[in-house]
C-alpha positions as CSV (number, residue, x, y, z in Angstrom):
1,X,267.2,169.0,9.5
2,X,269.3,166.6,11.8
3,X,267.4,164.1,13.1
4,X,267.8,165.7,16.9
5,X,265.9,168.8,15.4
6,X,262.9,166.0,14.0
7,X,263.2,164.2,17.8
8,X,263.3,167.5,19.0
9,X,259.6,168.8,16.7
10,X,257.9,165.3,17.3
11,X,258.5,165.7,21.6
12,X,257.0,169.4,21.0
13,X,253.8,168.1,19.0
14,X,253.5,165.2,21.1
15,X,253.8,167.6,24.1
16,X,251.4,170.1,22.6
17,X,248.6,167.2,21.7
18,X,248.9,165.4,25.4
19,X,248.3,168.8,26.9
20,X,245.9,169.4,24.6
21,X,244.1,166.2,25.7
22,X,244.5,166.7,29.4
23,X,242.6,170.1,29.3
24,X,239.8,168.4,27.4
25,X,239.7,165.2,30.1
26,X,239.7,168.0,32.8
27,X,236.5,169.9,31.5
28,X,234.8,166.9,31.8
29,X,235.8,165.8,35.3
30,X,233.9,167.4,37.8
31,X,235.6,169.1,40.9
32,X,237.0,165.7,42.3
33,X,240.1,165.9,44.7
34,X,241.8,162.6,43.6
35,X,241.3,163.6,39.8
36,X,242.4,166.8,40.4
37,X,245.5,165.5,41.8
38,X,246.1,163.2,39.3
39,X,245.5,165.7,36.6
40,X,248.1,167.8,38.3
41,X,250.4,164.8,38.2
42,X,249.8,164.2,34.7
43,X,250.6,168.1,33.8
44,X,254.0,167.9,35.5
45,X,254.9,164.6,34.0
46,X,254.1,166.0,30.7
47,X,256.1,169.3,31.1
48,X,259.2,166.7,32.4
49,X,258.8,164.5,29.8
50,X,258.2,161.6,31.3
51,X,256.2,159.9,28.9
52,X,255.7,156.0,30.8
53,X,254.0,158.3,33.9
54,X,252.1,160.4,31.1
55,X,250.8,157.1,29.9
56,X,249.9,155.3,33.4
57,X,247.9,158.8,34.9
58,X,246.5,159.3,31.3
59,X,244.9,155.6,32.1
60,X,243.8,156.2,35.6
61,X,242.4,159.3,34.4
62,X,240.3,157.4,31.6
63,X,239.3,154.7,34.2
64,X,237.8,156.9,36.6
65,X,235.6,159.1,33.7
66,X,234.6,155.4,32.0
67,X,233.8,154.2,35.9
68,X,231.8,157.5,36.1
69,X,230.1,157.3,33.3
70,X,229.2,153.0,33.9
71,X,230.3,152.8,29.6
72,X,231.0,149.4,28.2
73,X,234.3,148.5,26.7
74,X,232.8,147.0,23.6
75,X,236.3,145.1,22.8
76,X,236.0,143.6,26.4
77,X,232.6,142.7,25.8
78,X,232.8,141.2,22.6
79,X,235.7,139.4,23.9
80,X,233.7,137.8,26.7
81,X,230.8,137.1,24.5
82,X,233.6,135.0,22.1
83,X,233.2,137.7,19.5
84,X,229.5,138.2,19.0
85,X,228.1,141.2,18.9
């Protein structure tokens, strides 16, 4: 196997897992126009390979479901606390 066919296999699982992910974030997004957008944004960007663009909507997808939700990011906390728990 020539190392295009293993670049070639690792952009196809890759592919397969961030599409995988997306259809999970979307069944927990409700029926929201700008997530909905974005989530159509993030499938196109996936199928084109763009993988800087899958990151960045990937990230304002997240931000908007952990904004939602009002969760705590525990490593931000901990690191305004100074460490403590």
């Amino acid at each position: 196997m020539g190392q295009s066919d293993a670049a070639r296999q690792w952009h196809a699982a890759l592919n397969h897992a961030l599409r995988a992910r997306a259809i999970e974030v979307a069944a927990t997004l409700p029926s929201d126009a700008v997530e909905a957008a974005l989530l159509d944004a993030l499938h196109a960007a996936t199928a084109e390979r763009r993988w800087s663009d899958v990151a960045q909507l990937a990230s304002e997808l997240e931000g908007r479901r952990r904004a939602r939700a009002a969760t705590v990011d525990l490593a931000a906390e901990r690191s305004r606390r100074g460490g403590r728990s």
